[in-house]
N, CA, C and O atoms as a Tripos MOL2 file, in Angstrom:
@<TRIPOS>MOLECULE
protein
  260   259    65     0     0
PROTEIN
NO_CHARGES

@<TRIPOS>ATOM
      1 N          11.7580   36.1370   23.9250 N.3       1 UNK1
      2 CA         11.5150   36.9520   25.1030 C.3       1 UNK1
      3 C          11.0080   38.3190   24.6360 C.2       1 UNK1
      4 O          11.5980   38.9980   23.7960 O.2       1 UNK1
      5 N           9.7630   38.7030   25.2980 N.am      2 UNK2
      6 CA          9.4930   40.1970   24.9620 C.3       2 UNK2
      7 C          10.1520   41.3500   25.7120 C.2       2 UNK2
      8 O          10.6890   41.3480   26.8200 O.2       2 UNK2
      9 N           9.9790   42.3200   24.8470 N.am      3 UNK3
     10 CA         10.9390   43.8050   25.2540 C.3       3 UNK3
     11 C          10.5480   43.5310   27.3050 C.2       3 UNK3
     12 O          11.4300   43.4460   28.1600 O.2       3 UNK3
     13 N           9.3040   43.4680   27.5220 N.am      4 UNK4
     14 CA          8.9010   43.7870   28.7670 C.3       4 UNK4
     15 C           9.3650   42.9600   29.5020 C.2       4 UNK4
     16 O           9.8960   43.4130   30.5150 O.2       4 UNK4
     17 N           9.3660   41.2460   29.2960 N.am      5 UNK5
     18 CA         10.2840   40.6630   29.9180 C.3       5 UNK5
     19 C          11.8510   40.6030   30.1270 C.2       5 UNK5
     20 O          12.4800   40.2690   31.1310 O.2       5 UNK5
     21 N          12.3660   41.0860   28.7000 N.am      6 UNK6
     22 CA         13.5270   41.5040   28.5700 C.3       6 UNK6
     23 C          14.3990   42.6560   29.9770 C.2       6 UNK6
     24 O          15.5400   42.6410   30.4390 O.2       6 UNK6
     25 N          13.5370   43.2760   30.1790 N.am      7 UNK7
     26 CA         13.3680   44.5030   30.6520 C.3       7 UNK7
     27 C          13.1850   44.0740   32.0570 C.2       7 UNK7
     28 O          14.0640   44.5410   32.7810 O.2       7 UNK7
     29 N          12.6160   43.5860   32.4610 N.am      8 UNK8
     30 CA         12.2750   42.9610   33.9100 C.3       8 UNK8
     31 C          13.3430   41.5370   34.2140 C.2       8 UNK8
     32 O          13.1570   41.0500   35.3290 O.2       8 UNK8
     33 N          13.9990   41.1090   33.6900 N.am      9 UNK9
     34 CA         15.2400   40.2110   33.9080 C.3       9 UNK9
     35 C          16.3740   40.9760   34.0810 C.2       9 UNK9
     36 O          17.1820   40.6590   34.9540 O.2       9 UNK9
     37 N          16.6270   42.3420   33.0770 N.am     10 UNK10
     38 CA         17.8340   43.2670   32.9790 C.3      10 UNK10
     39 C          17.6380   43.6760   34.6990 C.2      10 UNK10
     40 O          18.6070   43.9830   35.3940 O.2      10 UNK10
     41 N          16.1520   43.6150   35.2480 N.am     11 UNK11
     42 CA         16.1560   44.7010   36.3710 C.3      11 UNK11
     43 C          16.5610   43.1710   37.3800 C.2      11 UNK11
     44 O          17.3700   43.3480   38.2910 O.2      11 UNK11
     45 N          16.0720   41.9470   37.2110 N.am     12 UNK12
     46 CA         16.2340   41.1300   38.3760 C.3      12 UNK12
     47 C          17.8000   40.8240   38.5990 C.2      12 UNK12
     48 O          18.2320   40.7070   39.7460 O.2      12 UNK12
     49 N          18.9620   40.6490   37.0420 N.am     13 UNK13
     50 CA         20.4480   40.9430   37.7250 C.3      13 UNK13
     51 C          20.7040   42.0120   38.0680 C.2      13 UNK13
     52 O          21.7050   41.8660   38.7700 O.2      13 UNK13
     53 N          20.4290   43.1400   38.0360 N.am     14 UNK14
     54 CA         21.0840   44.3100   38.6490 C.3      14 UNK14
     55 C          20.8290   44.0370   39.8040 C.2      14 UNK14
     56 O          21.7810   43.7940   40.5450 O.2      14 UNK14
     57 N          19.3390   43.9840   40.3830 N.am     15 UNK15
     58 CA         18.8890   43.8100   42.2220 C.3      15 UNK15
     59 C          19.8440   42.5350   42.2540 C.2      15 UNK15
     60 O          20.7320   42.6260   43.1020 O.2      15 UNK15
     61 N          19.8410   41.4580   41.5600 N.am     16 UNK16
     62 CA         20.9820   40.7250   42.3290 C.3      16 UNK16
     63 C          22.7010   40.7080   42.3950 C.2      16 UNK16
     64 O          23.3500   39.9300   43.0940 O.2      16 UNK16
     65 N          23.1080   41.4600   41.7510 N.am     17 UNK17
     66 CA         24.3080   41.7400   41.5140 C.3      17 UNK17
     67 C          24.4540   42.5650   42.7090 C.2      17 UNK17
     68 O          25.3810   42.3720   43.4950 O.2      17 UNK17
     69 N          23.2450   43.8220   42.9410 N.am     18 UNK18
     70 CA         23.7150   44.6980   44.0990 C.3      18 UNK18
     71 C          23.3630   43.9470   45.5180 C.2      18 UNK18
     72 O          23.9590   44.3270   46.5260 O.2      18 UNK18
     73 N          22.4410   42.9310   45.6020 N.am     19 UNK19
     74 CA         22.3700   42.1910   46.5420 C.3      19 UNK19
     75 C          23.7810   41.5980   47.1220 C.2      19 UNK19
     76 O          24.1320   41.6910   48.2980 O.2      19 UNK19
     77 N          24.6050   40.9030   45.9540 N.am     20 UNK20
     78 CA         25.4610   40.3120   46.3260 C.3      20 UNK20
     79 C          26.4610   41.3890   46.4950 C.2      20 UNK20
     80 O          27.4700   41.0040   47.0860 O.2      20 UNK20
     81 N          26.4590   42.4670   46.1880 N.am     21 UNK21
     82 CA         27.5220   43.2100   46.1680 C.3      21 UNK21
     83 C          27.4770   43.6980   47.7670 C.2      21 UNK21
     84 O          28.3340   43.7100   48.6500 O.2      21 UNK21
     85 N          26.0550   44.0970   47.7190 N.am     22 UNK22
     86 CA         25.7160   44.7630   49.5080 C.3      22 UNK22
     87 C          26.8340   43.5150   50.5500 C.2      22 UNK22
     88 O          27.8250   43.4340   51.2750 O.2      22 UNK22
     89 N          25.7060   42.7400   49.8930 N.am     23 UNK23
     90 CA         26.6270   41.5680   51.2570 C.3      23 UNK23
     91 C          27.8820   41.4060   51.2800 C.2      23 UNK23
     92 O          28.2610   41.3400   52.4490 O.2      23 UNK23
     93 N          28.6870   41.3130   50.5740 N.am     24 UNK24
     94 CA         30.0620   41.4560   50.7210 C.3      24 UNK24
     95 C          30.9240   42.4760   51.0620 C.2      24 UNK24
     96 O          32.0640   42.3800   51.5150 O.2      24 UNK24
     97 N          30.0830   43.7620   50.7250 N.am     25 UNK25
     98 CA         30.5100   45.2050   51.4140 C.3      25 UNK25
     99 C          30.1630   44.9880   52.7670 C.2      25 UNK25
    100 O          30.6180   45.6870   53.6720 O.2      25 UNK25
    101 N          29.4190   44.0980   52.9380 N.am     26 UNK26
    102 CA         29.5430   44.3890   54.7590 C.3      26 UNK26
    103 C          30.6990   43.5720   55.6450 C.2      26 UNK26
    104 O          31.1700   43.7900   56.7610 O.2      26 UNK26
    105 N          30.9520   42.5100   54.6270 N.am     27 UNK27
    106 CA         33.1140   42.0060   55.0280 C.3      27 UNK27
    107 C          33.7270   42.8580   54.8920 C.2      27 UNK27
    108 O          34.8230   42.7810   55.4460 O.2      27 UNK27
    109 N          33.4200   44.1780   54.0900 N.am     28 UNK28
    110 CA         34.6110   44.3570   53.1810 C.3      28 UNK28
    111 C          35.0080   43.9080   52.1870 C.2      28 UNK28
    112 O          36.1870   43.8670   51.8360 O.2      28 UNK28
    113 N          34.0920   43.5210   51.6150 N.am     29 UNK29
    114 CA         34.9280   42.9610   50.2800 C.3      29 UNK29
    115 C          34.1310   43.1050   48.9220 C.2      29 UNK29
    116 O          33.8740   42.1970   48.1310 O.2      29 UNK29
    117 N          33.8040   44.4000   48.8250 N.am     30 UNK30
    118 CA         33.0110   44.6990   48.0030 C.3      30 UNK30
    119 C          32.9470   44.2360   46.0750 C.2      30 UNK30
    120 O          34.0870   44.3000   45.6140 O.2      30 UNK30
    121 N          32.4110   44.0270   45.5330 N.am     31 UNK31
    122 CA         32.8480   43.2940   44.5620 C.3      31 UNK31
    123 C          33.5910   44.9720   43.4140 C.2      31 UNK31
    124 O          33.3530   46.1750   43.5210 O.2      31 UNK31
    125 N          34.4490   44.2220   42.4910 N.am     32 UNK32
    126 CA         34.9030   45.1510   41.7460 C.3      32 UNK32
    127 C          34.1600   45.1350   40.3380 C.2      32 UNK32
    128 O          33.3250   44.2590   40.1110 O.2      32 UNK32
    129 N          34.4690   46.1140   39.3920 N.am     33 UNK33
    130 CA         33.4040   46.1720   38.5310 C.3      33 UNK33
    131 C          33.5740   44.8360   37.4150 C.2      33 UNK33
    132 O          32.7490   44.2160   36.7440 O.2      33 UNK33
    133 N          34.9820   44.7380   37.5670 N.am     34 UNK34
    134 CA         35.1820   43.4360   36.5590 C.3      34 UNK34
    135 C          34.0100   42.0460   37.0310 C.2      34 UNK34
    136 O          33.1500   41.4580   36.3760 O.2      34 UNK34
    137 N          34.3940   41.9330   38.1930 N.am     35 UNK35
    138 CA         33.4300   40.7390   38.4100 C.3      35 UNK35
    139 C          31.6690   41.1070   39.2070 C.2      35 UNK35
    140 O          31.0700   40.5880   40.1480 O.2      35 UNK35
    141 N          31.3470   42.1890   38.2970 N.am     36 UNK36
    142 CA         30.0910   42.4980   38.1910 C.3      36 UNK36
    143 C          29.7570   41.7860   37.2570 C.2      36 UNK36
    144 O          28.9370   40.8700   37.3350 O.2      36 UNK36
    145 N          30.3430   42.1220   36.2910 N.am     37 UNK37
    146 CA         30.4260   42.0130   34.8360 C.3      37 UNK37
    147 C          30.5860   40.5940   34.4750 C.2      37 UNK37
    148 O          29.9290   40.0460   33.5900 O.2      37 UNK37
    149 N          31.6210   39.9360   35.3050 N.am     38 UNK38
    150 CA         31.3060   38.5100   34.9260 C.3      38 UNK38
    151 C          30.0930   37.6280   35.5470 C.2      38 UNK38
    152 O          29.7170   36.5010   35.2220 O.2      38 UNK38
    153 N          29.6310   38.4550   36.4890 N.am     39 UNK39
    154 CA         28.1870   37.7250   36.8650 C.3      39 UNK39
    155 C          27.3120   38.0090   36.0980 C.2      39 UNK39
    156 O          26.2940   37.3240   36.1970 O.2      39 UNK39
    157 N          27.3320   39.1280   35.0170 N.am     40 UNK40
    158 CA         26.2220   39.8100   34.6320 C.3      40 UNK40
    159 C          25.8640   38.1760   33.4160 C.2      40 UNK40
    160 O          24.8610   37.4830   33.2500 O.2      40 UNK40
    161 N          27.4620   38.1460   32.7310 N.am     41 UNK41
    162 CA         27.1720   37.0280   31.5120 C.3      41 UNK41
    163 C          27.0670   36.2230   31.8910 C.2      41 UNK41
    164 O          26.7050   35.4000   31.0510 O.2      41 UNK41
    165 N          27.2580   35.5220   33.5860 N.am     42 UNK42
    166 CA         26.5330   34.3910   33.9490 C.3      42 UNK42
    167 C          25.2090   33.7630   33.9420 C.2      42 UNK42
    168 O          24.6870   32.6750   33.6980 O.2      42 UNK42
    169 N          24.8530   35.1600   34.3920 N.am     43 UNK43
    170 CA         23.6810   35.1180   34.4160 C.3      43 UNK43
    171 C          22.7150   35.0800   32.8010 C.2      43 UNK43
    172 O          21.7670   34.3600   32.4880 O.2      43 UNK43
    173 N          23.4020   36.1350   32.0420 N.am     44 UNK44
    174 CA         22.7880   36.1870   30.1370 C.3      44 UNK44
    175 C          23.3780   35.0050   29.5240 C.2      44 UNK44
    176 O          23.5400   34.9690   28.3040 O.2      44 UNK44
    177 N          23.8930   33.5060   30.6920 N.am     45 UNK45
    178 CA         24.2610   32.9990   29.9220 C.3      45 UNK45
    179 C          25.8720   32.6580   28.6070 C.2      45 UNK45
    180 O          26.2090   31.7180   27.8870 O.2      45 UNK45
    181 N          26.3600   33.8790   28.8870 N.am     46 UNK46
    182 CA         27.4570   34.3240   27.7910 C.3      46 UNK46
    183 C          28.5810   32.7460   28.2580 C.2      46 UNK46
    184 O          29.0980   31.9410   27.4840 O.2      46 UNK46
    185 N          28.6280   32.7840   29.5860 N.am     47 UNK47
    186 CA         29.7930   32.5100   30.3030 C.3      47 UNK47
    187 C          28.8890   31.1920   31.2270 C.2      47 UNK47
    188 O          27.6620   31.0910   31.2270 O.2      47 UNK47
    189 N          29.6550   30.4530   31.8210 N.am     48 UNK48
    190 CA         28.9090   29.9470   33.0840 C.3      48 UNK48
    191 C          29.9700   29.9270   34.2040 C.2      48 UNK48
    192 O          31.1390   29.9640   33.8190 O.2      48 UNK48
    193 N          29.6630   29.8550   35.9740 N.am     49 UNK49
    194 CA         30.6590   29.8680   36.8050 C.3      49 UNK49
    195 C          31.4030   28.6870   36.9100 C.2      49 UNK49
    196 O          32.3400   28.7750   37.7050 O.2      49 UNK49
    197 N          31.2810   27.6940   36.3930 N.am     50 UNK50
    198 CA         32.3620   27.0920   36.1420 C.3      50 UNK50
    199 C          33.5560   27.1740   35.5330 C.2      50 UNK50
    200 O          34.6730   26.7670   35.8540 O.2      50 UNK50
    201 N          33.0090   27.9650   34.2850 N.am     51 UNK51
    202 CA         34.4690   28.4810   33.4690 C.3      51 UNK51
    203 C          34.9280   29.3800   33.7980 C.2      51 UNK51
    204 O          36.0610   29.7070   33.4450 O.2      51 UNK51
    205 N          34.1380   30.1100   34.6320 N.am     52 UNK52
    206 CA         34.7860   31.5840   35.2080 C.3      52 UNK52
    207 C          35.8200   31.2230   36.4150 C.2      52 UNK52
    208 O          36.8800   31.7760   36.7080 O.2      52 UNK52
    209 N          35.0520   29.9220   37.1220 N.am     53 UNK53
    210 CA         36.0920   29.3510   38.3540 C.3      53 UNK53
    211 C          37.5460   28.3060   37.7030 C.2      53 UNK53
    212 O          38.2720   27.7850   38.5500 O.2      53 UNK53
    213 N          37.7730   28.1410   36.5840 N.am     54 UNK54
    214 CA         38.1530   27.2400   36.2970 C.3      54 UNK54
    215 C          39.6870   28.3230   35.9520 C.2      54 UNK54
    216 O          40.8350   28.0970   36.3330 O.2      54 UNK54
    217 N          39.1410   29.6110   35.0460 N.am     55 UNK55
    218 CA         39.5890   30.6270   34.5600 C.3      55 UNK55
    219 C          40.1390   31.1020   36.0650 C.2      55 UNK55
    220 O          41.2930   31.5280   36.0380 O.2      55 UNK55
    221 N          39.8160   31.0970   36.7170 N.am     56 UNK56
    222 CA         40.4800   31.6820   38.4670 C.3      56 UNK56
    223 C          41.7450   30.8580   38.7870 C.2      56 UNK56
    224 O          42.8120   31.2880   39.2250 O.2      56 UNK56
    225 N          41.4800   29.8490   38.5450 N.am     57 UNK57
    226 CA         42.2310   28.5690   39.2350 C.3      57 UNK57
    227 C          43.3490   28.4660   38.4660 C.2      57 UNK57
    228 O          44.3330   27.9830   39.0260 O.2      57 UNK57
    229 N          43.4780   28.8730   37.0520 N.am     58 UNK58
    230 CA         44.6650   28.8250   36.0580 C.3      58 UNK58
    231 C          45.6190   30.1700   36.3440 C.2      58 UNK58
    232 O          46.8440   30.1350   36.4560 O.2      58 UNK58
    233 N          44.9000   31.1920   36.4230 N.am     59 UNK59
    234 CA         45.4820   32.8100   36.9400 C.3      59 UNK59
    235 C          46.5570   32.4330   38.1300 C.2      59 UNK59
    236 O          47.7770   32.4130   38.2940 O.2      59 UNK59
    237 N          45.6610   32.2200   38.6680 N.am     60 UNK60
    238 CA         46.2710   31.7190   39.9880 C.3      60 UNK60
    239 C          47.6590   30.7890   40.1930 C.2      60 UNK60
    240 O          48.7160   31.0080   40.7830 O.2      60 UNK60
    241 N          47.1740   29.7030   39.4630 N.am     61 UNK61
    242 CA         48.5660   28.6280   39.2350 C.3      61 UNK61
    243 C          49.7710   28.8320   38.8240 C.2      61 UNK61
    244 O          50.8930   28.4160   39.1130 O.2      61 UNK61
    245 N          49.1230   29.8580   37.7830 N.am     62 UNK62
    246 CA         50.6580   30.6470   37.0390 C.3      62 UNK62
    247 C          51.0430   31.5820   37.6570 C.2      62 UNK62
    248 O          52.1420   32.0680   37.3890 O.2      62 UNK62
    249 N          50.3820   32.0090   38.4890 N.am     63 UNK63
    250 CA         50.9430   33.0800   39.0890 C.3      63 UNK63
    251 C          51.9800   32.8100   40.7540 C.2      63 UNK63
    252 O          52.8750   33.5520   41.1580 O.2      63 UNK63
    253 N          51.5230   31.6740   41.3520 N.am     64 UNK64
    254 CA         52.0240   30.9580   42.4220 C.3      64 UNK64
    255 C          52.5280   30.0040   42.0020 C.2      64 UNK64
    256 O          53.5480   29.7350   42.6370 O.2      64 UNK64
    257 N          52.2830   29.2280   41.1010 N.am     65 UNK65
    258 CA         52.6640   28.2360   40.7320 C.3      65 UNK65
    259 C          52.2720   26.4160   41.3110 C.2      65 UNK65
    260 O          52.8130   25.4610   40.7550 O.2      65 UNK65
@<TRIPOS>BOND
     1     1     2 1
     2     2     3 1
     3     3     4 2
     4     3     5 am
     5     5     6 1
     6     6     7 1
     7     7     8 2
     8     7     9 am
     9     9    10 1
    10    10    11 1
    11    11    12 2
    12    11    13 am
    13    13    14 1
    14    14    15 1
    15    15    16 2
    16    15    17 am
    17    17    18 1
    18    18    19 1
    19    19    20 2
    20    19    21 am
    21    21    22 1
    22    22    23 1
    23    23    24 2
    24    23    25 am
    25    25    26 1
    26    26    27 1
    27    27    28 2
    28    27    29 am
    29    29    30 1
    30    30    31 1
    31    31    32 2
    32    31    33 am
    33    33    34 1
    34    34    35 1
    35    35    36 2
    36    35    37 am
    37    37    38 1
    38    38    39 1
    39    39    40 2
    40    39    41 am
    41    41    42 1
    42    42    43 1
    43    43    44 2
    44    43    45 am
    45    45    46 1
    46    46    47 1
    47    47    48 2
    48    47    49 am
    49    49    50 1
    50    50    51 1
    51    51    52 2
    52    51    53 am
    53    53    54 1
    54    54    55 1
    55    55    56 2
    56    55    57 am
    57    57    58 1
    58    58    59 1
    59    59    60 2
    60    59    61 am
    61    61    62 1
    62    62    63 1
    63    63    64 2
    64    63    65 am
    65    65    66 1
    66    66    67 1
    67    67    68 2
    68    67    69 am
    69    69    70 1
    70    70    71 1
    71    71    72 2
    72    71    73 am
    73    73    74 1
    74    74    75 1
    75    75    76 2
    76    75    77 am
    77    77    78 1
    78    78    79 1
    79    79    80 2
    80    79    81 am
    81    81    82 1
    82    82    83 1
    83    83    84 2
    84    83    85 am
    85    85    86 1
    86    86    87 1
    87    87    88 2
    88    87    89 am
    89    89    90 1
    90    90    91 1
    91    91    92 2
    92    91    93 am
    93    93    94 1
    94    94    95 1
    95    95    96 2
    96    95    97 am
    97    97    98 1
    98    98    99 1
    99    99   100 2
   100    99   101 am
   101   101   102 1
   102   102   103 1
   103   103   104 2
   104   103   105 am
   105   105   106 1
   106   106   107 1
   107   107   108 2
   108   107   109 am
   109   109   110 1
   110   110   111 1
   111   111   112 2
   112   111   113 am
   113   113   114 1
   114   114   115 1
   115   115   116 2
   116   115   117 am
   117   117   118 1
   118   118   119 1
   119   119   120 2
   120   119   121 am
   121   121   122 1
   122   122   123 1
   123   123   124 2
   124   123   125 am
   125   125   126 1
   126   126   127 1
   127   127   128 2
   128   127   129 am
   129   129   130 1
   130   130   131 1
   131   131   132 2
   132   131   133 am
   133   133   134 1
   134   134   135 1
   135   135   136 2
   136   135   137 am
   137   137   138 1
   138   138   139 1
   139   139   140 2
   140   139   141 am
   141   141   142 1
   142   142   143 1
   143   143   144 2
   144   143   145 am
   145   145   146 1
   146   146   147 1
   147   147   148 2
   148   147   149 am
   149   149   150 1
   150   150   151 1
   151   151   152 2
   152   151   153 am
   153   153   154 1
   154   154   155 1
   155   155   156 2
   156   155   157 am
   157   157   158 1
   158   158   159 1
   159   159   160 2
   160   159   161 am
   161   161   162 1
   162   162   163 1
   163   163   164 2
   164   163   165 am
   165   165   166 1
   166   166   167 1
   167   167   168 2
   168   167   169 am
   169   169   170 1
   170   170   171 1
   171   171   172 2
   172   171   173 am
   173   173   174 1
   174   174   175 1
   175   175   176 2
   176   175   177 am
   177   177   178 1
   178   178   179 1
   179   179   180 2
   180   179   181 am
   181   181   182 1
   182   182   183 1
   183   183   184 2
   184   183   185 am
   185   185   186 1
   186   186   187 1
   187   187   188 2
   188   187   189 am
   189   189   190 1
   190   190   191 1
   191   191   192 2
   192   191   193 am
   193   193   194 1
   194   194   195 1
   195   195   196 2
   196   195   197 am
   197   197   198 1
   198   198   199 1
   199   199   200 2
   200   199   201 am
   201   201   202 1
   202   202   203 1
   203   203   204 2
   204   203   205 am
   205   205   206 1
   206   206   207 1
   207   207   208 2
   208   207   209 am
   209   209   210 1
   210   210   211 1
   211   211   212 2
   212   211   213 am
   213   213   214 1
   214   214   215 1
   215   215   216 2
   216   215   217 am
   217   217   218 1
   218   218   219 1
   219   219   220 2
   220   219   221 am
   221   221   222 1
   222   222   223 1
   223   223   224 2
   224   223   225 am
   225   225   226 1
   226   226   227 1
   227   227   228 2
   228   227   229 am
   229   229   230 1
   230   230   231 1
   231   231   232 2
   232   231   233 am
   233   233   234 1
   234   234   235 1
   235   235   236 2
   236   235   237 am
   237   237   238 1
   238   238   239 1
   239   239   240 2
   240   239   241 am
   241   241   242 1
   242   242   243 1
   243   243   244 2
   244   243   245 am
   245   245   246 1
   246   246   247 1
   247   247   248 2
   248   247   249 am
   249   249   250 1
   250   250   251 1
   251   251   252 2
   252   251   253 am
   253   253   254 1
   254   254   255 1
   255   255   256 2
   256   255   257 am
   257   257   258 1
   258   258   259 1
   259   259   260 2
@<TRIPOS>SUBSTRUCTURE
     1 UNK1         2 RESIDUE 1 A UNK
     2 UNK2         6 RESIDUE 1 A UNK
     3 UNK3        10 RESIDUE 1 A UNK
     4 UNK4        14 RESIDUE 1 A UNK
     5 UNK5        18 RESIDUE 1 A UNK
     6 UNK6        22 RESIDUE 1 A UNK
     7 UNK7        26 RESIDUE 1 A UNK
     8 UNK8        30 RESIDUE 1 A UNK
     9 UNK9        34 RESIDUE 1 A UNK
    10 UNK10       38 RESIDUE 1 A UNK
    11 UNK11       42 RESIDUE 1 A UNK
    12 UNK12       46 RESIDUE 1 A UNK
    13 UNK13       50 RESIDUE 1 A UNK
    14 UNK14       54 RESIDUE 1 A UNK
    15 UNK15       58 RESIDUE 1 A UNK
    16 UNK16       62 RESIDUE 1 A UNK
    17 UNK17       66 RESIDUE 1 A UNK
    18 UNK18       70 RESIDUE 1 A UNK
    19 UNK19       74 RESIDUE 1 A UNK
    20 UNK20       78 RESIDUE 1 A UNK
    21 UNK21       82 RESIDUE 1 A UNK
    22 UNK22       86 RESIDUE 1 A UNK
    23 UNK23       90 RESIDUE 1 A UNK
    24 UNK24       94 RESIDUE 1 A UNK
    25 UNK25       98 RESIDUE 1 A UNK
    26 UNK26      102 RESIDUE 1 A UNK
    27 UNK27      106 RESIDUE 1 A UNK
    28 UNK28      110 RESIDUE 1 A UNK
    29 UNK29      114 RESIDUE 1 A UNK
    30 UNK30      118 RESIDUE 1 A UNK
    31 UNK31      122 RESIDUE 1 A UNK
    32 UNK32      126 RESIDUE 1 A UNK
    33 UNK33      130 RESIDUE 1 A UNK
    34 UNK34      134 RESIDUE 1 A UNK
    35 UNK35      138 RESIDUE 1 A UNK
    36 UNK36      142 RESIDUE 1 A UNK
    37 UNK37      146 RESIDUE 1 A UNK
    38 UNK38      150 RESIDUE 1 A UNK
    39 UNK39      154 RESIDUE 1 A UNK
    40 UNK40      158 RESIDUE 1 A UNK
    41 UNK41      162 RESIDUE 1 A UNK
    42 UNK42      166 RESIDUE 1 A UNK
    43 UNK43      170 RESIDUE 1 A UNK
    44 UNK44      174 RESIDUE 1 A UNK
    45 UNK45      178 RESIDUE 1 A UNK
    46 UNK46      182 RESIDUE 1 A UNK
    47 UNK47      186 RESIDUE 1 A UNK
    48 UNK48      190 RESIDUE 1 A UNK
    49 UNK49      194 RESIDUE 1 A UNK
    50 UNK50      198 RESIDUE 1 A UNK
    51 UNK51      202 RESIDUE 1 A UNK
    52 UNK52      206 RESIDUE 1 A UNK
    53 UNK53      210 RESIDUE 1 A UNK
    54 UNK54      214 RESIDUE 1 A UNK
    55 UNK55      218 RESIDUE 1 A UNK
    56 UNK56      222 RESIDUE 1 A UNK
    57 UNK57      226 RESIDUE 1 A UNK
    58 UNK58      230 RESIDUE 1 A UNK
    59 UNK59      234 RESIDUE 1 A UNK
    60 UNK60      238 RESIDUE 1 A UNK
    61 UNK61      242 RESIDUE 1 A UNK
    62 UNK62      246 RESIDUE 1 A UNK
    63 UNK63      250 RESIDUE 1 A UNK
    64 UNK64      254 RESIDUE 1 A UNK
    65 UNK65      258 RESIDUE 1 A UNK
């Protein structure tokens, strides 16, 4: 990937991160910075939302049981 494309993907998750962020600020439910952040490596790849949902579902279990 070149710097310029590099550069123009960095800009297409931010517009979509704040996209999704807008829309949920209009429930109320604005996203927090942690799970900015885990969309960001969804998106670079780091992570995928499966493991991030999977990682939800265990928090959760132990915590309610």
């Amino acid at each position: 990937m070149t710097r310029e494309d590099q550069v123009k993907f960095d800009k297409f998750v931010e517009d979509k991160i704040k996209e999704i962020d807008s829309t949920m600020a209009l429930e109320g439910m604005p996203l927090s910075s942690e799970f900015k952040e885990t969309l960001r490596k969804c998106f670079y790849g780091i992570t995928t939302t499966e493991i991030e949902r999977k990682k939800i579902i265990e928090k959760y279990k132990k915590k309610y049981g």
